[in-house]
PDB file of N, H, CA, C and O in Angstrom:
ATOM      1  N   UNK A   1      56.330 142.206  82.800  1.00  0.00           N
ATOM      2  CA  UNK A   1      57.197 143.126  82.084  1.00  0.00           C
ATOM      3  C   UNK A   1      57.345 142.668  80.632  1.00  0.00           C
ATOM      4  O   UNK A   1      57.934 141.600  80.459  1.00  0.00           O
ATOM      5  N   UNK A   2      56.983 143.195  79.786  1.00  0.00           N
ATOM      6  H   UNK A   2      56.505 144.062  79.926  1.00  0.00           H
ATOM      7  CA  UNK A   2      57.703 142.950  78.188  1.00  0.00           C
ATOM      8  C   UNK A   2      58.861 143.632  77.804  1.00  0.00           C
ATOM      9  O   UNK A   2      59.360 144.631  78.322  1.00  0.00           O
ATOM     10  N   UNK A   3      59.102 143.212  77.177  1.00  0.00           N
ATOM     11  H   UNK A   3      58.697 142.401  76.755  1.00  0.00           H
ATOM     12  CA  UNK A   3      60.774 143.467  76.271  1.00  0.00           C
ATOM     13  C   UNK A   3      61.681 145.011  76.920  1.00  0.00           C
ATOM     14  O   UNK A   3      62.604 145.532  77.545  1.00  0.00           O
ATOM     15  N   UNK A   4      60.294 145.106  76.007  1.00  0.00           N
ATOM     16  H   UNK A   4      59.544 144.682  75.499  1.00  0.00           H
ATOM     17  CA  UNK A   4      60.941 146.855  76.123  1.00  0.00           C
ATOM     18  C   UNK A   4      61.367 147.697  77.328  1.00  0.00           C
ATOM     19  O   UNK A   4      62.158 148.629  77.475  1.00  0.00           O
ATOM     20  N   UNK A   5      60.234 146.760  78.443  1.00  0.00           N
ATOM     21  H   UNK A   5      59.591 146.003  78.324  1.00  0.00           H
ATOM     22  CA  UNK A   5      60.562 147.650  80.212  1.00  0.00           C
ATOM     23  C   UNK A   5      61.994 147.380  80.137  1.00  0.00           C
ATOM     24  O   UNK A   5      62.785 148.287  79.879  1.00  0.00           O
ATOM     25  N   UNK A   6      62.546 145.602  80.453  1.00  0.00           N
ATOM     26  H   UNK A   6      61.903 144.865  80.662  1.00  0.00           H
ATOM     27  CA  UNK A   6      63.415 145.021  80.795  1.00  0.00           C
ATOM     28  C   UNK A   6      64.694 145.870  80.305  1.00  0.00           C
ATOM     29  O   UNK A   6      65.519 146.551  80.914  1.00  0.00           O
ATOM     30  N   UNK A   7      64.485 145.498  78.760  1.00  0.00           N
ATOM     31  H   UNK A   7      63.814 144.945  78.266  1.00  0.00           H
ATOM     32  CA  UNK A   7      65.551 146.804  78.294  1.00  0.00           C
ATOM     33  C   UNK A   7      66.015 148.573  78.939  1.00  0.00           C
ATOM     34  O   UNK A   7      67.096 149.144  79.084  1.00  0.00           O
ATOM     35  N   UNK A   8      64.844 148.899  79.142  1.00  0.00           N
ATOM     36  H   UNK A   8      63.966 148.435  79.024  1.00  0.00           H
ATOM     37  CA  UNK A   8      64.689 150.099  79.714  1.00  0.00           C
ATOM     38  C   UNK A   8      65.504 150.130  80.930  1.00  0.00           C
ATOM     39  O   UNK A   8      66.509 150.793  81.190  1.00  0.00           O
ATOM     40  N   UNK A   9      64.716 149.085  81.766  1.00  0.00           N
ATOM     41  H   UNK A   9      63.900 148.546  81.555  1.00  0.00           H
ATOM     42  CA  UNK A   9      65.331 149.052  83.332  1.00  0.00           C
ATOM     43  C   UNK A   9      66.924 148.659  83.241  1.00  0.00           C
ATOM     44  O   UNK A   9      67.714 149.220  84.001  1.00  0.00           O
ATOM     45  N   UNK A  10      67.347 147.742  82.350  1.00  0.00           N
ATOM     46  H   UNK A  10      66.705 147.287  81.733  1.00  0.00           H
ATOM     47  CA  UNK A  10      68.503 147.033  82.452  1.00  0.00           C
ATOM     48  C   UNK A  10      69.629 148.669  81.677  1.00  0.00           C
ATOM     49  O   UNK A  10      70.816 148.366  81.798  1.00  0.00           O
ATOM     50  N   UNK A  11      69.535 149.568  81.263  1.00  0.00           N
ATOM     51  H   UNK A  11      68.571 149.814  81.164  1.00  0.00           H
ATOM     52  CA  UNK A  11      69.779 150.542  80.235  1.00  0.00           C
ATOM     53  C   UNK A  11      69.630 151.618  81.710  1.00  0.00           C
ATOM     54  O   UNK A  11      70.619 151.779  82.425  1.00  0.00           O
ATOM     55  N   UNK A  12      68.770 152.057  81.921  1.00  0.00           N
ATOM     56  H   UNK A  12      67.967 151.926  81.340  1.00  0.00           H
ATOM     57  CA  UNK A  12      68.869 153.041  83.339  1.00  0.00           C
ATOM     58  C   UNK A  12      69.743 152.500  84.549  1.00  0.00           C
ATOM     59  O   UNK A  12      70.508 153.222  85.188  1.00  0.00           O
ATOM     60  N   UNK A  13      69.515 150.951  84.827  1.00  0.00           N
ATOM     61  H   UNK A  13      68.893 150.365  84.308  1.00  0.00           H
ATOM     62  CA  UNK A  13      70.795 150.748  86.029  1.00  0.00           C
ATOM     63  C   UNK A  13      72.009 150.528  85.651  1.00  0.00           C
ATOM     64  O   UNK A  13      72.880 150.273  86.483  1.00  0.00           O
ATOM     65  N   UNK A  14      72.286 150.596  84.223  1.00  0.00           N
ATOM     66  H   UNK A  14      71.579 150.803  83.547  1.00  0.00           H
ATOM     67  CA  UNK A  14      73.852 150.457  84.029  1.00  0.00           C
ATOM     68  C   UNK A  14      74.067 152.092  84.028  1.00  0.00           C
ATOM     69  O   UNK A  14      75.031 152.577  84.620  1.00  0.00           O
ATOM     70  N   UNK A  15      73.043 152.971  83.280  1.00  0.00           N
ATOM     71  H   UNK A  15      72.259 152.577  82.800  1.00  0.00           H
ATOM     72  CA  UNK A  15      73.256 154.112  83.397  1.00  0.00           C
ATOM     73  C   UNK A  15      74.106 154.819  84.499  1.00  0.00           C
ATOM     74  O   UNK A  15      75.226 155.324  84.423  1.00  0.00           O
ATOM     75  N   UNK A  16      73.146 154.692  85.658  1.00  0.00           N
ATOM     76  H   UNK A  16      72.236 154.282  85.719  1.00  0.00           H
ATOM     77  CA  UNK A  16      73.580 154.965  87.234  1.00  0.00           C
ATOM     78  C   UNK A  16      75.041 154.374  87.643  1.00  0.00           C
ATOM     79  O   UNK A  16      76.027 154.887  88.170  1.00  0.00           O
ATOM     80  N   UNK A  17      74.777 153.214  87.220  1.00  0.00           N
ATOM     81  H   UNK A  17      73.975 152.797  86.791  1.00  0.00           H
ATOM     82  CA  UNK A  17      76.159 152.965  87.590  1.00  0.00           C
ATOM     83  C   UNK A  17      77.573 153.152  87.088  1.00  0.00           C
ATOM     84  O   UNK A  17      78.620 153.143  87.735  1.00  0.00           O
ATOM     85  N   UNK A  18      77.333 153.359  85.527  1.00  0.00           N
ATOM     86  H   UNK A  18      76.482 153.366  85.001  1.00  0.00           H
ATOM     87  CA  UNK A  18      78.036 153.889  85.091  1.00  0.00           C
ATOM     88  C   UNK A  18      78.794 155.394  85.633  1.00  0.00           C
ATOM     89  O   UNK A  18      79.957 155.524  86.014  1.00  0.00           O
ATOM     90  N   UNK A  19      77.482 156.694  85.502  1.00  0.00           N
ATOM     91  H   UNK A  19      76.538 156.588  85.193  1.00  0.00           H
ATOM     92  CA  UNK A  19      77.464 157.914  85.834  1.00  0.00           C
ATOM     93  C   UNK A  19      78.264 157.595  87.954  1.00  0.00           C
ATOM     94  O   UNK A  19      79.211 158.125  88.536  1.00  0.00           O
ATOM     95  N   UNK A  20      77.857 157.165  88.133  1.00  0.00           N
ATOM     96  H   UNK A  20      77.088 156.735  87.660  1.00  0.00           H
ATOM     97  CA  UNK A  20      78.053 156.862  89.699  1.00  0.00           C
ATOM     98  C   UNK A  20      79.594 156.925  89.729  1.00  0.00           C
ATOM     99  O   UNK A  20      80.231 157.720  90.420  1.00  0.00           O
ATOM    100  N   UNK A  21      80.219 155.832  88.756  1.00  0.00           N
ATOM    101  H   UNK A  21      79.703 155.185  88.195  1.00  0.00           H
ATOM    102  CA  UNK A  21      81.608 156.058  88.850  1.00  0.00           C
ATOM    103  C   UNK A  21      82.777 157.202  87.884  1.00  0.00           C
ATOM    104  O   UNK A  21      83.936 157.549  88.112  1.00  0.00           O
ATOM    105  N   UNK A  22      82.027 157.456  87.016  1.00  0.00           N
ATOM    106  H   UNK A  22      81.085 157.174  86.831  1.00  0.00           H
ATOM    107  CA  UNK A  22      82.175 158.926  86.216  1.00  0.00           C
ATOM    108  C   UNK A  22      82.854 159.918  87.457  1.00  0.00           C
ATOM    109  O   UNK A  22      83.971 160.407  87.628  1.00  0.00           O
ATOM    110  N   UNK A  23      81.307 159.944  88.371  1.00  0.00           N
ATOM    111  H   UNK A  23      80.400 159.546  88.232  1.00  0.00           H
ATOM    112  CA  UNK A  23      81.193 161.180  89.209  1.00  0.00           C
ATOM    113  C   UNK A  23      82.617 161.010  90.272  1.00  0.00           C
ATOM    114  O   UNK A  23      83.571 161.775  90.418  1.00  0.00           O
ATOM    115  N   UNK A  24      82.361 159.899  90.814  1.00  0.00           N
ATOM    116  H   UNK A  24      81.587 159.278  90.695  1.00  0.00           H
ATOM    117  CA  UNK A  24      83.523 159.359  91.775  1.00  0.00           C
ATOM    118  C   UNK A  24      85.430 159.917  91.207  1.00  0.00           C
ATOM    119  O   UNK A  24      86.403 160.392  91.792  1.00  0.00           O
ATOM    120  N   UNK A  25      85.065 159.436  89.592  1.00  0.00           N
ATOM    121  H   UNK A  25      84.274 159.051  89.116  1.00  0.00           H
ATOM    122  CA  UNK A  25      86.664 159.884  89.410  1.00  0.00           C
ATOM    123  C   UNK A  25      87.007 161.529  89.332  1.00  0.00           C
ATOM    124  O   UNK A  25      88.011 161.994  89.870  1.00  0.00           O
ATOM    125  N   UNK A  26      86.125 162.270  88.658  1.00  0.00           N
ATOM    126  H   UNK A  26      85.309 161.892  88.220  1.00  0.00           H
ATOM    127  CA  UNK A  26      85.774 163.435  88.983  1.00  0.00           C
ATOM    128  C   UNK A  26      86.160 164.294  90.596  1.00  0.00           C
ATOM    129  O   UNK A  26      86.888 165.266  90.796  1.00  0.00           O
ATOM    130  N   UNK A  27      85.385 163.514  91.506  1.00  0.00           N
ATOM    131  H   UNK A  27      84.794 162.724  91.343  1.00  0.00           H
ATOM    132  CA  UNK A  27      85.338 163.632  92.675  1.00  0.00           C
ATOM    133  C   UNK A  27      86.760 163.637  93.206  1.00  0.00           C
ATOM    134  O   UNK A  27      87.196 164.646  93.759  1.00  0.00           O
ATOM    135  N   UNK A  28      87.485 162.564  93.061  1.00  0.00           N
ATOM    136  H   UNK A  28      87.131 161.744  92.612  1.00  0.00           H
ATOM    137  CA  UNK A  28      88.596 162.022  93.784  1.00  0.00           C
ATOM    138  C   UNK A  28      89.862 163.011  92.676  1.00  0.00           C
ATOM    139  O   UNK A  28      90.979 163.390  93.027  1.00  0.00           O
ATOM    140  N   UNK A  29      89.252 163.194  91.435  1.00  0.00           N
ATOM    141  H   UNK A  29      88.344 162.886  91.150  1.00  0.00           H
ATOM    142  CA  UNK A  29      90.273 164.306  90.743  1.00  0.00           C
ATOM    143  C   UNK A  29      90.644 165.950  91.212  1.00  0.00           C
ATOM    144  O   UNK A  29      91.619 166.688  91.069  1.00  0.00           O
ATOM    145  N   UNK A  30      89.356 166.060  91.817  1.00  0.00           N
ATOM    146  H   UNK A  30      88.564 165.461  91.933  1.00  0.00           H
ATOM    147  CA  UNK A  30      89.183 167.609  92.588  1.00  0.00           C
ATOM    148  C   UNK A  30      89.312 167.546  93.939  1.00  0.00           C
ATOM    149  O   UNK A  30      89.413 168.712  94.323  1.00  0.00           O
ATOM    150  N   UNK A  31      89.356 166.905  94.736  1.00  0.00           N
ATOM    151  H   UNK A  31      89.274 165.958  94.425  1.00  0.00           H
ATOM    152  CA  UNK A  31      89.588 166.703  96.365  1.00  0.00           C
ATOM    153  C   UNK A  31      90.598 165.523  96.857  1.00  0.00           C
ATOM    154  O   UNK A  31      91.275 165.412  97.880  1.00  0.00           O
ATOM    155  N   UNK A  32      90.441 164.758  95.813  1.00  0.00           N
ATOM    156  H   UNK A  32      89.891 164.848  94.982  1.00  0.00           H
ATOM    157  CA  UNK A  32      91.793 163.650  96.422  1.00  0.00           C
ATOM    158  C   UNK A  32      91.980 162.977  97.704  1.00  0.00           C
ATOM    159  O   UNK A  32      91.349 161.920  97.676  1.00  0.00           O
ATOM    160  N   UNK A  33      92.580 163.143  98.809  1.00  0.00           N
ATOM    161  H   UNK A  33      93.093 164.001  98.832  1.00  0.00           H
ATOM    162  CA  UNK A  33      92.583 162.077  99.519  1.00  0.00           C
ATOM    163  C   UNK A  33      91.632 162.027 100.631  1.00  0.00           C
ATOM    164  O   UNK A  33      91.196 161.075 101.277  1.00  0.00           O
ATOM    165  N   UNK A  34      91.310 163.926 100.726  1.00  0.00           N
ATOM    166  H   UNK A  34      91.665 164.699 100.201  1.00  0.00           H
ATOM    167  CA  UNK A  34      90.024 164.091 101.543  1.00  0.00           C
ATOM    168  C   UNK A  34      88.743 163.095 101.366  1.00  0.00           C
ATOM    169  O   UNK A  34      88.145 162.486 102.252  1.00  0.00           O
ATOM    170  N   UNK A  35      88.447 163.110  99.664  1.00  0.00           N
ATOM    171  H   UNK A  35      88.934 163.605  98.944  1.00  0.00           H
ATOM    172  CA  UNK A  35      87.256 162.320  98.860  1.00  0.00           C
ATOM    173  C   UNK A  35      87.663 160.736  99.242  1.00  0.00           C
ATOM    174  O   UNK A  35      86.647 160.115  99.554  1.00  0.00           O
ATOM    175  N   UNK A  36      88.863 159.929  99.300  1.00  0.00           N
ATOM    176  H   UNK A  36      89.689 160.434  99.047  1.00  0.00           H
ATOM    177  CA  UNK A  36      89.237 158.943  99.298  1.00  0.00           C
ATOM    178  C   UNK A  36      88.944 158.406 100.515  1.00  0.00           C
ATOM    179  O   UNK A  36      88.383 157.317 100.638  1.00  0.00           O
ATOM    180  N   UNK A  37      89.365 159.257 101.632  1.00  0.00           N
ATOM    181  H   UNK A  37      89.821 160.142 101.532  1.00  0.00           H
ATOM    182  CA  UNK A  37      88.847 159.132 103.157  1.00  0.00           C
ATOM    183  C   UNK A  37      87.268 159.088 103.422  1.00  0.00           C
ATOM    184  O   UNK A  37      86.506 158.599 104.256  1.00  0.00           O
ATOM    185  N   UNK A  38      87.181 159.935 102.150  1.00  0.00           N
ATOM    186  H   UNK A  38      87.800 160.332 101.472  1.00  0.00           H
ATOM    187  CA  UNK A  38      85.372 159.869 102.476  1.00  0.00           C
ATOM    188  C   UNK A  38      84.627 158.612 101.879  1.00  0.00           C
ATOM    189  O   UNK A  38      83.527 158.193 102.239  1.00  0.00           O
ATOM    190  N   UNK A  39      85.418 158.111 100.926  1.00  0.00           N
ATOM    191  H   UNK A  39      86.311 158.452 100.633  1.00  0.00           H
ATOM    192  CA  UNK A  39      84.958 156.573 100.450  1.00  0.00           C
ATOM    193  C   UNK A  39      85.059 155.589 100.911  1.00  0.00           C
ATOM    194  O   UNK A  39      84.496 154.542 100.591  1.00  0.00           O
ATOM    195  N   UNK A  40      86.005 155.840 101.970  1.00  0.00           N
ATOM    196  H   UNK A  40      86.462 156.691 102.230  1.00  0.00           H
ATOM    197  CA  UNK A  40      86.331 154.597 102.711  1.00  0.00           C
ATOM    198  C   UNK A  40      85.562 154.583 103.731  1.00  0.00           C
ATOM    199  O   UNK A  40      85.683 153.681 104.560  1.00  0.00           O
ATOM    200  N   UNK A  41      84.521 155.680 103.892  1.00  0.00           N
ATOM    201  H   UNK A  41      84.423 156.413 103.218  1.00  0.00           H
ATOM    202  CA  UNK A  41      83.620 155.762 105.022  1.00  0.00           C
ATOM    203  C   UNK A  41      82.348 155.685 105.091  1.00  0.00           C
ATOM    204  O   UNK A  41      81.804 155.510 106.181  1.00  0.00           O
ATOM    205  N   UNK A  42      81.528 155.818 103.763  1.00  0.00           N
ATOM    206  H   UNK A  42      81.970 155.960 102.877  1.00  0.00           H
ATOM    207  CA  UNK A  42      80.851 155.791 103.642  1.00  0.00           C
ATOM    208  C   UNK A  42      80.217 154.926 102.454  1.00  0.00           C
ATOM    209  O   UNK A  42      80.496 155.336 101.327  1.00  0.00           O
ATOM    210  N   UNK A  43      79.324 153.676 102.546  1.00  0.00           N
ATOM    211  H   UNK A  43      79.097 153.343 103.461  1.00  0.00           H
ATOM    212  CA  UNK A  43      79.165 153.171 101.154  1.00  0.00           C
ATOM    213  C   UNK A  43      78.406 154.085 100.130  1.00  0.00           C
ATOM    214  O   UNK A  43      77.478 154.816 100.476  1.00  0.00           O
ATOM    215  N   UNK A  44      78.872 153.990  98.831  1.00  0.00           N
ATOM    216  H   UNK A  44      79.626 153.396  98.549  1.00  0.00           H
ATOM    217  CA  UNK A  44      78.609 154.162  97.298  1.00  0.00           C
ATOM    218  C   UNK A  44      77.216 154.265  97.165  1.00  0.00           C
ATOM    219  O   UNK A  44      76.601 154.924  98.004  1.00  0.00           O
ATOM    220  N   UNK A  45      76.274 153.394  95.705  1.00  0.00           N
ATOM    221  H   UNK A  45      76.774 152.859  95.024  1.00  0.00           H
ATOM    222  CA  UNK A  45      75.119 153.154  96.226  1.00  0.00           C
ATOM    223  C   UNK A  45      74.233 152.835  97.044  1.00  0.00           C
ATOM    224  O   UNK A  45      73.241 153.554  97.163  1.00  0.00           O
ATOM    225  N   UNK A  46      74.377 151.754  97.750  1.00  0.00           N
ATOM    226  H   UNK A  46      75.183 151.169  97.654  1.00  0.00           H
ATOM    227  CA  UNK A  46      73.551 150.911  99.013  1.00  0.00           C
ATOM    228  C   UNK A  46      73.837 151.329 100.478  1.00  0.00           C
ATOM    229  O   UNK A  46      74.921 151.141 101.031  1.00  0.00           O
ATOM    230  N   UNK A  47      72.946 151.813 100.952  1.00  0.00           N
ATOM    231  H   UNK A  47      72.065 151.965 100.502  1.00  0.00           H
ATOM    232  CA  UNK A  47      73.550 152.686 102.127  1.00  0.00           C
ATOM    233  C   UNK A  47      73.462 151.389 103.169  1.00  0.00           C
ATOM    234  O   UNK A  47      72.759 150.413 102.904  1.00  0.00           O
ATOM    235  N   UNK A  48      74.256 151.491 104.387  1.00  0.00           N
ATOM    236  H   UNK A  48      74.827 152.284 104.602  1.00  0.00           H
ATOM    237  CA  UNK A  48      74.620 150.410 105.321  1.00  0.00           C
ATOM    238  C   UNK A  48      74.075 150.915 106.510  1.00  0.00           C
ATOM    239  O   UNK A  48      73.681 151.977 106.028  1.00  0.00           O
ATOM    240  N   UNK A  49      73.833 150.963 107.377  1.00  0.00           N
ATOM    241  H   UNK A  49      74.153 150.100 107.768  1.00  0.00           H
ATOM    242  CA  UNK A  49      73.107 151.702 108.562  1.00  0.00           C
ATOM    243  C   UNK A  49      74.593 152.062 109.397  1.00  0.00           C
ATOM    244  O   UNK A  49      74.871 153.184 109.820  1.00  0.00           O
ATOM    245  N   UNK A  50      75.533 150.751 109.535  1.00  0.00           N
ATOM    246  H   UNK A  50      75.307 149.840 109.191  1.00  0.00           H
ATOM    247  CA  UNK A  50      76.873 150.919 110.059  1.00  0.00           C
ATOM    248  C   UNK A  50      78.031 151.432 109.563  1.00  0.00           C
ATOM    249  O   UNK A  50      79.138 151.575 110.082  1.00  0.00           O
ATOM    250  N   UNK A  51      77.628 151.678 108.525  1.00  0.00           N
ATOM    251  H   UNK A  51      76.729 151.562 108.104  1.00  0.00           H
ATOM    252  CA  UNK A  51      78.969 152.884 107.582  1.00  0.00           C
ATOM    253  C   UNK A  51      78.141 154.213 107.636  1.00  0.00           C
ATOM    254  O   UNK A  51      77.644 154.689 106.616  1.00  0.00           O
ATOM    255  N   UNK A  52      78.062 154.578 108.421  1.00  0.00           N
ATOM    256  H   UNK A  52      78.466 154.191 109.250  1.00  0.00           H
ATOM    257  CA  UNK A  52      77.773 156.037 108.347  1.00  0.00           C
ATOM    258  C   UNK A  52      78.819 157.276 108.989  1.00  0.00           C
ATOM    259  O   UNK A  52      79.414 157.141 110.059  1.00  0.00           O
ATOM    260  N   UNK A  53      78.892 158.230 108.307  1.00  0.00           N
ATOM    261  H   UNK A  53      78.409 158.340 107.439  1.00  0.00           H
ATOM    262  CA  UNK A  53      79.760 159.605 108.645  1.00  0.00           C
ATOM    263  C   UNK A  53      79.012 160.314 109.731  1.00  0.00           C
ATOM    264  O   UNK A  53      78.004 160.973 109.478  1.00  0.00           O
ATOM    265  N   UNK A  54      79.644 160.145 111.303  1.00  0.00           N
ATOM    266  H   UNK A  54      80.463 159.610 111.509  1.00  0.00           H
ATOM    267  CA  UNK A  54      79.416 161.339 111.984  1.00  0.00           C
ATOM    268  C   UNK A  54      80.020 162.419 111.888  1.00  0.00           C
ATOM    269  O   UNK A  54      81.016 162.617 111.193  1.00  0.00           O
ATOM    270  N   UNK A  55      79.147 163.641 112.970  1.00  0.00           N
ATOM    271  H   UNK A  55      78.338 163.480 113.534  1.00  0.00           H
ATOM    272  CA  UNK A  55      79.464 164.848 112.587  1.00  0.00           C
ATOM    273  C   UNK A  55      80.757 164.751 112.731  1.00  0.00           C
ATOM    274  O   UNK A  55      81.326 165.150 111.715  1.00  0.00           O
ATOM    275  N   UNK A  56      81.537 164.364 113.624  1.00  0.00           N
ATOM    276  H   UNK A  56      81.074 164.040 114.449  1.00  0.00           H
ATOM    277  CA  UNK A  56      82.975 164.523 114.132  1.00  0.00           C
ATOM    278  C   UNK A  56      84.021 164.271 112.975  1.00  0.00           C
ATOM    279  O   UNK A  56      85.083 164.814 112.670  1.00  0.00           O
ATOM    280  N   UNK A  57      83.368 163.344 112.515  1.00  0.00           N
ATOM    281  H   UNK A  57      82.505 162.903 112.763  1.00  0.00           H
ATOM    282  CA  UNK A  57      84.084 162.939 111.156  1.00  0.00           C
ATOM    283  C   UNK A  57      84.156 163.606 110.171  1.00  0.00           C
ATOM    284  O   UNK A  57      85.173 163.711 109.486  1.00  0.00           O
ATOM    285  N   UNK A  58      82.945 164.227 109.928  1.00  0.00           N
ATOM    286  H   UNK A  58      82.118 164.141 110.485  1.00  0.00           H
ATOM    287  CA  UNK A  58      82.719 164.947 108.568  1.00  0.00           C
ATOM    288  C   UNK A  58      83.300 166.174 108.541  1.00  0.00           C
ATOM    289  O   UNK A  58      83.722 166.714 107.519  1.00  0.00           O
ATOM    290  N   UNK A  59      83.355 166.929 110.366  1.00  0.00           N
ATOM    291  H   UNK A  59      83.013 166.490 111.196  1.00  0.00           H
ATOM    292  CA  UNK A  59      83.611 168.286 110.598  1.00  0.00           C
ATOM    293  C   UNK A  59      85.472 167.888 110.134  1.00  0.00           C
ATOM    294  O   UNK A  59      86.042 168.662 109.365  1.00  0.00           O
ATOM    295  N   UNK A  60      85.899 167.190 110.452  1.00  0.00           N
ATOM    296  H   UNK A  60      85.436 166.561 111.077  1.00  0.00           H
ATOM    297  CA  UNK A  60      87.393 166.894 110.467  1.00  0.00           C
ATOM    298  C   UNK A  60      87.967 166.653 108.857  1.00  0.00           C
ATOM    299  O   UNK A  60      88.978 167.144 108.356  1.00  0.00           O
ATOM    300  N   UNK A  61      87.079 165.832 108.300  1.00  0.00           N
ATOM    301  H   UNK A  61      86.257 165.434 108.708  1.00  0.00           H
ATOM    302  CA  UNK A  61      87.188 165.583 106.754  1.00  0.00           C
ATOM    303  C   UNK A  61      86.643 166.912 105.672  1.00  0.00           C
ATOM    304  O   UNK A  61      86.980 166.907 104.488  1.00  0.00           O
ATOM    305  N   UNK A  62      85.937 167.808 106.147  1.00  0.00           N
ATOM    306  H   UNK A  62      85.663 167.813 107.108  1.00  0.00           H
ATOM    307  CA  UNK A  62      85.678 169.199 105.526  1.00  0.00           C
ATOM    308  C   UNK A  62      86.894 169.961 106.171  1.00  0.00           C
ATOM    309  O   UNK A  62      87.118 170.994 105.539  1.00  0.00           O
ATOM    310  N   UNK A  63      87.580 169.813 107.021  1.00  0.00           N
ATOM    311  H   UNK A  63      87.399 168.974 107.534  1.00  0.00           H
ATOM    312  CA  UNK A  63      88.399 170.787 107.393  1.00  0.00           C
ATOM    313  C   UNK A  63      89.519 170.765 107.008  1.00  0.00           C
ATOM    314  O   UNK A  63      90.276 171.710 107.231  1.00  0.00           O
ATOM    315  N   UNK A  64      89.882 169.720 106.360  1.00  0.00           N
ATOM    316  H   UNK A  64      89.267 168.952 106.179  1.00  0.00           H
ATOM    317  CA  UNK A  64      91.215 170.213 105.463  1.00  0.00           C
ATOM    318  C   UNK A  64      91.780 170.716 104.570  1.00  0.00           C
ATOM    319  O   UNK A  64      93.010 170.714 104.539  1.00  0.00           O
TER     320      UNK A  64
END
């Protein structure tokens, strides 16, 4: 890698992460505790195989 990738790459993943939590406050500004329940359930970037939303969950967390 020379200079310029590193920069690049290091400049696009703050990007994401930046925008990632942008979106989140956004999110939690328009749905609130529904969205909050849904954060606590599901991880952010890095998906976990064991934090995942079943249907039961999701049907119950869309239904309010």
């Amino acid at each position: 890698m020379n200079a310029a990738m590193v920069v690049s790459a290091l400049w696009i993943t703050g990007y994401f992460i930046l925008g990632s939590r942008l979106e989140e406050q956004k999110l939690l500004a328009r749905f609130g505790d529904t969205y909050r329940d849904y954060m606590a359930r599901v991880p952010g970037l890095l998906p976990r195989p064991w934090k995942i939303l079943g249907r039961d969950e999701a049907r119950r967390l869309g239904g309010r």
